[in-house]
C-alpha positions as CSV (number, residue, x, y, z in Angstrom):
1,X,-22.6,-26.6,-16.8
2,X,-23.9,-24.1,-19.8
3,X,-24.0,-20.5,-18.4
4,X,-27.4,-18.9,-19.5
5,X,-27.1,-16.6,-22.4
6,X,-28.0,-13.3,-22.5
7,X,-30.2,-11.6,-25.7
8,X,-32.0,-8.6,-26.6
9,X,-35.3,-8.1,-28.4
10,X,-35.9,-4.8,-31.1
11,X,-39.0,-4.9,-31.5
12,X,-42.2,-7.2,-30.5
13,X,-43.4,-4.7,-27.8
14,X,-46.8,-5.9,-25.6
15,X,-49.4,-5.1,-28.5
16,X,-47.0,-7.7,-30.4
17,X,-48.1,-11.5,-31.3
18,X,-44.6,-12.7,-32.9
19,X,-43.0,-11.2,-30.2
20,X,-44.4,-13.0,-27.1
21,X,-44.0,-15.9,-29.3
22,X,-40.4,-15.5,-29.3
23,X,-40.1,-15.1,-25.5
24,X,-42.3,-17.8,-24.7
25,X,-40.3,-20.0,-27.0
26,X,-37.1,-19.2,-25.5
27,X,-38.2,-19.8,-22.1
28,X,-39.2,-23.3,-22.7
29,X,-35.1,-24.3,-22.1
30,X,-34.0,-21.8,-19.6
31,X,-31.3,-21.5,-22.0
32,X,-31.5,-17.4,-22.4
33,X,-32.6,-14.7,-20.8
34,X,-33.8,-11.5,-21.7
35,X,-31.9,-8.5,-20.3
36,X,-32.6,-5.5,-22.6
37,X,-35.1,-4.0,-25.6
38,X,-36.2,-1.9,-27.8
39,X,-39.5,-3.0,-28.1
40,X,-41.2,0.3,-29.7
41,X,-40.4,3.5,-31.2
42,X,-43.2,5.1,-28.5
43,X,-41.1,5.7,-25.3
44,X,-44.1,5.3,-23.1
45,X,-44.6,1.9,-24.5
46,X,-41.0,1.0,-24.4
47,X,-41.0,1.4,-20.9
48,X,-44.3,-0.5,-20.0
49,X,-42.6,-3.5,-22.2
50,X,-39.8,-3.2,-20.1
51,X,-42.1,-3.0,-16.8
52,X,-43.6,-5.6,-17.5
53,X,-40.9,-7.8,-18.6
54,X,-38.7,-6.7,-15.9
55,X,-36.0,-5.5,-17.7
56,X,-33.5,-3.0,-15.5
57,X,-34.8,0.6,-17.0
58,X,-31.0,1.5,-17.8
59,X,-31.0,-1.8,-20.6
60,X,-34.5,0.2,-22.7
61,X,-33.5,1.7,-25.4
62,X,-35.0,4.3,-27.6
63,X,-33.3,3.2,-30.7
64,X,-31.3,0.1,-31.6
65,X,-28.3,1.8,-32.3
66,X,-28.0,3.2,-28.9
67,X,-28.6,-0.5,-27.8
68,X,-25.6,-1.3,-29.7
69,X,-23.6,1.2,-28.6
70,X,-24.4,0.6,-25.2
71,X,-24.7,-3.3,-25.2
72,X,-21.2,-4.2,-26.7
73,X,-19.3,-1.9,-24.2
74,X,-20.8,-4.3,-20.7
75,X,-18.9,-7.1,-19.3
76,X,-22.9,-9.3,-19.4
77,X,-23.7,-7.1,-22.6
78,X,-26.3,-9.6,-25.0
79,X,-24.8,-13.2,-25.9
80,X,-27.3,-12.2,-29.3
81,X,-30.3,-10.4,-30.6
82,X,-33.9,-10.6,-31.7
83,X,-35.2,-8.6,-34.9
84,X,-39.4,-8.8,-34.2
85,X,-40.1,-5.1,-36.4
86,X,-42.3,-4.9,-39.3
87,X,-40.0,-6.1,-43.0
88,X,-38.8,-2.8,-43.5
89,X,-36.5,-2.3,-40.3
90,X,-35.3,-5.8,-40.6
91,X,-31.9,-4.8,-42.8
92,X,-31.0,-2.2,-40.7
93,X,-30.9,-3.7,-37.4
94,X,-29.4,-7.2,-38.8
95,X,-26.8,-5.0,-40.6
96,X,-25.7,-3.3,-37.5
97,X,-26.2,-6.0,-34.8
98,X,-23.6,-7.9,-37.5
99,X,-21.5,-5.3,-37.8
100,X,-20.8,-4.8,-33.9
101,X,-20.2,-8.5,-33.7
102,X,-23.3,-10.1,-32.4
103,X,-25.8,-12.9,-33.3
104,X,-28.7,-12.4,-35.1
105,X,-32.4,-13.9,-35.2
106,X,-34.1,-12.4,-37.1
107,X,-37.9,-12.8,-38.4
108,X,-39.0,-13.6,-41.7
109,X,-38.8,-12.5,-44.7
110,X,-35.4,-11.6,-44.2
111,X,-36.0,-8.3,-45.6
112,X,-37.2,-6.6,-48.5
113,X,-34.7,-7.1,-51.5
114,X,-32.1,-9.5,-52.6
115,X,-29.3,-6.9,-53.0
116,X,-29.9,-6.6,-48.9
117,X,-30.2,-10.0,-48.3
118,X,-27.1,-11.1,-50.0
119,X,-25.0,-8.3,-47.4
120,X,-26.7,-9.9,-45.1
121,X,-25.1,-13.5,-45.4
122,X,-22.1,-11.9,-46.9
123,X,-21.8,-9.9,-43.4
124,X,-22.6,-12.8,-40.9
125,X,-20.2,-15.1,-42.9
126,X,-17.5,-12.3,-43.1
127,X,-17.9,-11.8,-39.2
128,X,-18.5,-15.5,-38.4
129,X,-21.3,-14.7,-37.0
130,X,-25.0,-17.6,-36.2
131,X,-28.2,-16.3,-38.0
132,X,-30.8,-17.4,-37.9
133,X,-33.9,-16.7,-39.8
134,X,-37.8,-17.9,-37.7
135,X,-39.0,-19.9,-40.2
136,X,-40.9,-21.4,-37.4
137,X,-42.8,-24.6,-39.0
138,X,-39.8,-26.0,-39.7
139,X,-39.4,-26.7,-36.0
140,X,-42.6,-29.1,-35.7
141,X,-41.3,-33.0,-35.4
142,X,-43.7,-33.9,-37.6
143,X,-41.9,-32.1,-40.3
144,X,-38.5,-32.8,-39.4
145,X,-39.3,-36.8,-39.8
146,X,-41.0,-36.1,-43.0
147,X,-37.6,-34.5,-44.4
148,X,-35.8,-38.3,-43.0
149,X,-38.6,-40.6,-44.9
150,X,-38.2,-38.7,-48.1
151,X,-34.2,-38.8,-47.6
152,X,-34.8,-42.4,-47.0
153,X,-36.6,-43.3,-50.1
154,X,-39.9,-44.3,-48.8
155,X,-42.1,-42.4,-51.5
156,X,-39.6,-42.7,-54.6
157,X,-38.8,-39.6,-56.6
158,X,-40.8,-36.9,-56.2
159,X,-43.2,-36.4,-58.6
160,X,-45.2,-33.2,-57.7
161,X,-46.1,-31.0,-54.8
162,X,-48.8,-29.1,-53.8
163,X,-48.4,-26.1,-51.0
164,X,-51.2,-24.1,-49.5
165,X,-51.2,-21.7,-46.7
166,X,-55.1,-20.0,-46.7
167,X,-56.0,-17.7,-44.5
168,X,-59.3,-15.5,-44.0
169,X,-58.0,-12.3,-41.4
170,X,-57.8,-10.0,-44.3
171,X,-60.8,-10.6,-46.3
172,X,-62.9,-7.7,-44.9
173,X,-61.6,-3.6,-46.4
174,X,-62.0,-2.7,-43.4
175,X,-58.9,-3.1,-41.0
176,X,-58.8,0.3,-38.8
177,X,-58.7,-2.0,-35.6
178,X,-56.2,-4.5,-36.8
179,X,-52.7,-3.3,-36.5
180,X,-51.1,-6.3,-38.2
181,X,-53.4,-5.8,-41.1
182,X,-52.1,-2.4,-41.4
183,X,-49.0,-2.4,-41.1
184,X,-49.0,-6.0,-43.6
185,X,-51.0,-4.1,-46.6
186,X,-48.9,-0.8,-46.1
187,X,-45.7,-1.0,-48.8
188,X,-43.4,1.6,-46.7
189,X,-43.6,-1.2,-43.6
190,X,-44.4,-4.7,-45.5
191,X,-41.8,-4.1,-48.8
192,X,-43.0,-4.9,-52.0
193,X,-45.8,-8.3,-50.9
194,X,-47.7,-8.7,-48.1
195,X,-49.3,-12.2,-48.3
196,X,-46.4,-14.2,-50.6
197,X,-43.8,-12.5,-48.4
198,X,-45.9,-13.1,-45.1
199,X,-46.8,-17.0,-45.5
200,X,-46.0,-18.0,-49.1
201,X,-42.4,-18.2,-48.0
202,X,-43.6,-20.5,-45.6
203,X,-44.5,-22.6,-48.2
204,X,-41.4,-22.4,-49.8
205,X,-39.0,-22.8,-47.4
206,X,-41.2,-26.0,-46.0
207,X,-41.0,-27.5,-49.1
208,X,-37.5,-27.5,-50.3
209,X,-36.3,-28.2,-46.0
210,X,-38.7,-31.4,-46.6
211,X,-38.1,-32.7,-49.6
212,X,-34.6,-30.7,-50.5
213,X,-35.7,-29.8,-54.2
214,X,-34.7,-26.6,-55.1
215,X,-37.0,-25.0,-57.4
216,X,-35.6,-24.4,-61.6
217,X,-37.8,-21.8,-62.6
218,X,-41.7,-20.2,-61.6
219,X,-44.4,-18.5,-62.9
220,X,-46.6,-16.4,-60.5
221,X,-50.3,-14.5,-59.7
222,X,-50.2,-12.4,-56.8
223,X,-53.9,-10.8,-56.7
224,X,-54.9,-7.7,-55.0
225,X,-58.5,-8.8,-54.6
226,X,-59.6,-6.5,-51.5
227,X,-60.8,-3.1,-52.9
228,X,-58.0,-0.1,-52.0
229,X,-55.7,-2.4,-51.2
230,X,-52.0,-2.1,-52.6
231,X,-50.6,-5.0,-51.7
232,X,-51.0,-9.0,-52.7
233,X,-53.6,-10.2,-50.6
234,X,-54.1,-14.0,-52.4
235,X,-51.0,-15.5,-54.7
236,X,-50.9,-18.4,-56.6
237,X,-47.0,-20.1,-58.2
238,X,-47.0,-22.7,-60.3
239,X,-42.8,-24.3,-59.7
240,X,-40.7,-26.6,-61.5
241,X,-37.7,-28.6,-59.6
242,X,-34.7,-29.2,-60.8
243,X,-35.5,-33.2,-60.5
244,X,-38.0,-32.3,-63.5
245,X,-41.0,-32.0,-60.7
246,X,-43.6,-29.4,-60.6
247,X,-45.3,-28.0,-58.2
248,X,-48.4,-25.8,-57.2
249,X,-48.5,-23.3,-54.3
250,X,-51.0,-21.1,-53.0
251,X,-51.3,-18.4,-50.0
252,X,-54.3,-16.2,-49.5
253,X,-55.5,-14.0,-46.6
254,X,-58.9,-13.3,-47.6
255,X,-59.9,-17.3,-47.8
256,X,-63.0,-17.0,-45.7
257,X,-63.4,-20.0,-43.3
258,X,-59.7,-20.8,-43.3
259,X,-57.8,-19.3,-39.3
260,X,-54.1,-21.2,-40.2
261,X,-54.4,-23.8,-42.8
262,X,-50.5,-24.1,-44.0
263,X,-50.4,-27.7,-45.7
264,X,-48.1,-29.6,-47.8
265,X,-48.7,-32.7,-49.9
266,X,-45.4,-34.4,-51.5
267,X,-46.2,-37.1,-54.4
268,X,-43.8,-39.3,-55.1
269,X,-43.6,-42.8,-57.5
270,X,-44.3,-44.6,-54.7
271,X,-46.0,-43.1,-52.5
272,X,-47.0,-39.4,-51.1
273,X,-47.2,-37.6,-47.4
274,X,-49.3,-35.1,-46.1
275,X,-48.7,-32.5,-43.7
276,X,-51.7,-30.5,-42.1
277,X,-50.3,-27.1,-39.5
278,X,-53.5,-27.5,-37.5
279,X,-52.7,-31.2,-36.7
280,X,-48.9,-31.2,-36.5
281,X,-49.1,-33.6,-34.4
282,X,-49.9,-36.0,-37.0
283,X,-49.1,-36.8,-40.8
284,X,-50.4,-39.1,-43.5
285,X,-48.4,-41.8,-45.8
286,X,-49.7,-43.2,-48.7
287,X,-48.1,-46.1,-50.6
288,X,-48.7,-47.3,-54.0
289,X,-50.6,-50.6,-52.8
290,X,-53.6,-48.2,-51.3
291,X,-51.9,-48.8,-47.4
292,X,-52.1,-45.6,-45.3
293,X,-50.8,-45.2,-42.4
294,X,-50.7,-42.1,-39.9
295,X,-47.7,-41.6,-38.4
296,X,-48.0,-39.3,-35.0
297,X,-45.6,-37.5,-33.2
298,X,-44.0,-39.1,-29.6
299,X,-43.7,-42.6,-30.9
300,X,-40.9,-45.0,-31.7
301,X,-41.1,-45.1,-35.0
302,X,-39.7,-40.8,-35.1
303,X,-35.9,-40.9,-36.2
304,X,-33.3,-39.7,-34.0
305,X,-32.9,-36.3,-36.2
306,X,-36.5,-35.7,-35.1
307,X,-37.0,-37.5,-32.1
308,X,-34.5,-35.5,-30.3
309,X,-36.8,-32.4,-30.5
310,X,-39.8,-33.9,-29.0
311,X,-40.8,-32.7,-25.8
312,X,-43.8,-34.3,-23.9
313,X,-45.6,-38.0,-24.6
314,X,-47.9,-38.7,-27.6
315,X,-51.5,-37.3,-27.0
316,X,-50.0,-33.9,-25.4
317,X,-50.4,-31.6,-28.1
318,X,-47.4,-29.3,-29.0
319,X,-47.7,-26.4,-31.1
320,X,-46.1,-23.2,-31.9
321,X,-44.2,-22.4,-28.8
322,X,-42.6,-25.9,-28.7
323,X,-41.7,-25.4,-32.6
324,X,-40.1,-21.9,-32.4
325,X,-38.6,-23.6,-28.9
326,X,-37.1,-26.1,-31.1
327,X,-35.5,-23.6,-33.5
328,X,-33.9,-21.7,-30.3
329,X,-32.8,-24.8,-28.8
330,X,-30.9,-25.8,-31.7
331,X,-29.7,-21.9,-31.7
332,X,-28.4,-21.5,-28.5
333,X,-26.6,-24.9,-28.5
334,X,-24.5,-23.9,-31.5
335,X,-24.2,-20.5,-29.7
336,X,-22.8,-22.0,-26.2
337,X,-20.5,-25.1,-28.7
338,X,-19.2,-21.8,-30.5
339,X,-18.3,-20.2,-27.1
340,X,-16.9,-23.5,-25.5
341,X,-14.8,-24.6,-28.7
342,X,-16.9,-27.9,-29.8
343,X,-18.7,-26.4,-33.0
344,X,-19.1,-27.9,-36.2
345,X,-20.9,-26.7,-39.2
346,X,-22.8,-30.1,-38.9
347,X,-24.6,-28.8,-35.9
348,X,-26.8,-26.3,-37.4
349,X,-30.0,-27.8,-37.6
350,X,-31.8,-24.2,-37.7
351,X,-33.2,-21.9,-40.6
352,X,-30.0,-20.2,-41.5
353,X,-29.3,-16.7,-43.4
354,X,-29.1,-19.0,-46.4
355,X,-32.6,-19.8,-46.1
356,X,-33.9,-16.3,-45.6
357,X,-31.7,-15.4,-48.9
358,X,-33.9,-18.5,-50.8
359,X,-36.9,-16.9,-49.4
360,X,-36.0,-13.4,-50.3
361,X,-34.9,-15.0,-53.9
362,X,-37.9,-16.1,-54.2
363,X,-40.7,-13.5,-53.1
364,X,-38.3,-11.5,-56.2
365,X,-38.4,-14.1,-58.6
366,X,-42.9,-14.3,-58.2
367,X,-43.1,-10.1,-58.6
368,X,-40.9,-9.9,-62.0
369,X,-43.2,-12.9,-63.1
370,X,-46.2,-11.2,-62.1
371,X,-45.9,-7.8,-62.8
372,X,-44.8,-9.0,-66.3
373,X,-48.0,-10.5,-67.5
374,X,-47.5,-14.0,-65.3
375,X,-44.3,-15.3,-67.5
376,X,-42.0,-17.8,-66.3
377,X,-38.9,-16.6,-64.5
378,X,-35.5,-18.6,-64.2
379,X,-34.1,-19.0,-60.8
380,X,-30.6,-18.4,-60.0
């Protein structure tokens, strides 16, 4: 039998969403525990995190390098860690997590420049080290069997996509009472975007794990619509593949009426799908002849590559949790084969480091387009 892992957690303090997200998701396996923190760079709260999570008060840390320090020297010292802290802090805690030999998770994006990002894989290969990166859509079934229908050939060569992720949280100036607003639209904490870096990588990394184009070149709008605002608050990209497809995304956090609306739509020759967040329980496919069929999560008719992530009967809804579960399940697994001597490269069905590089690629690939008058940029 598995032993439970052990992790740690910088960041995602009580007053955090992503945070509790992450807990909750781990706990759906009982596969890791969490057994220290730095949840906050306010002492006071620190310690209520840990109160409250039960945490020993000699494994809360006031900094992440004291965790470290501290962490690597116990005999039941963290199996790996958790990165939950605004963009900024990202680099520096994956850098030195890596460096003292332990495995990362880290939130999205990756962090805040591609010089970073490529230390960042360049460390966790050179340490052979798992990261992994919460792109946490990715974990829905309904995605996953998406990504084996258009591997299969059942909608023909992709013709065109079209990505949107609108949101409406941010359409108002004022945000005095809404700490993830502020701390989004503030450069010194978000990095250089705060909507394409916040859910527009969403749409990219969905796209290319679905329908494994990789995108040729770009051309980008990233608006700062709310007055005194700094920061992109709606973006628009227009993409072209290197199959000769093209595509259209579009994020926006002042899109009044929208709470979560991340969908993808994937056109091919002979046919197209359509994927709706809200209703991940569910997708559409359209053939040539005018059939459509909905295809829902739970039934037969899922391959094994998705199927084996499902969790509860059709008609139980899963959502978040059991998506970011999905991404730690797969996680842990390679963690515990690693330990045990069974790994394979094979067995990493999880956003990697690679995909947080793409992402990171990416978000620097739309600001030189649009801070140069919207031209196209090449991708590497």
């Amino acid at each position: 039998m598995s032993r439970i892992l052990r992790y740690g957690m910088v960041g995602g303090g009580l007053d955090s969403f992503i945070g509790s997200v992450h807990r909750k998701a781990i706990n759906l396996e009982g596969k890791a525990q969490l057994v220290a923190g730095c949840f906050s760079r306010s002492q006071d709260k620190n310690i209520a995190a840990g109160a409250e999570l039960h945490l020993d008060k000699e494994r809360l840390y006031s900094d992440f390098e004291t965790m470290i320090e501290a962490e690597v020297k116990r005999l039941d010292g963290i199996d790996f860690v958790v990165i939950v802290t605004p963009n900024h802090a990202h680099y520096d805690a994956c850098k030195a997590f890596l460096e003292a030999g332990v495995d990362v998770v880290c939130d999205k994006p990756l962090c805040v420049s591609v010089e970073q990002a490529y230390e960042l894989r360049d460390l966790a290969k050179a340490k052979d080290l798992q990261f992994m990166v919460t792109y946490t859509y990715w974990g829905n079934v309904t995605a996953r069997q998406i990504r084996e229908l258009i591997a299969d050939g059942v909608i023909g060569k992709i013709r065109t996509v079209m990505g949107e992720y609108p949101q409406g949280w941010l359409a108002a100036e004022d945000i005095t009472n809404n700490k993830q607003g502020q701390w989004r639209t503030n450069p010194k904490l978000s990095g250089a975007t705060n909507c394409l870096g916040d859910i527009g990588t969403h749409i990219e990394h969905m796209v290319s794990k679905m329908t494994g184009l990789r995108i040729k070149r770009l051309l980008a709008k990233m608006d700062v619509v709310v007055a005194n605002r700094t920061l992109d608050d709606n973006a628009t990209v227009l993409v072209e593949y290197d199959n000769g497809a093209s595509g259209v995304y579009w994020s926006s956090q002042i899109a009044i009426g929208h709470d979560n609306g991340f969908r993808i739509r994937i056109y091919g020759e002979k046919g197209s799908l359509h994927w709706f967040q809200e209703e991940s329980e569910k997708f559409q496919l359209m053939k040539l002849d005018g059939t459509m069929q909905e295809i829902h999560r739970g039934h037969q008719s899922m391959k094994p590559a998705a199927a084996k992530y499902v969790r509860i009967p059709s008609g139980h809804a899963e959502g978040i949790f059991e998506a970011m579960g999905n991404l730690y399940l797969n996680y842990i697994d390679c963690l515990l084969a690693k330990e045990n001597g069974t790994f394979t490269e094979t067995m990493i069905d999880y956003p990697t480091v690679a995909d947080g590089v793409a992402g990171v690629e990416y978000i620097a690939a739309c600001i030189k387009s649009s801070n140069n008058g919207n031209i196209w940029v090449d991708m590497n």
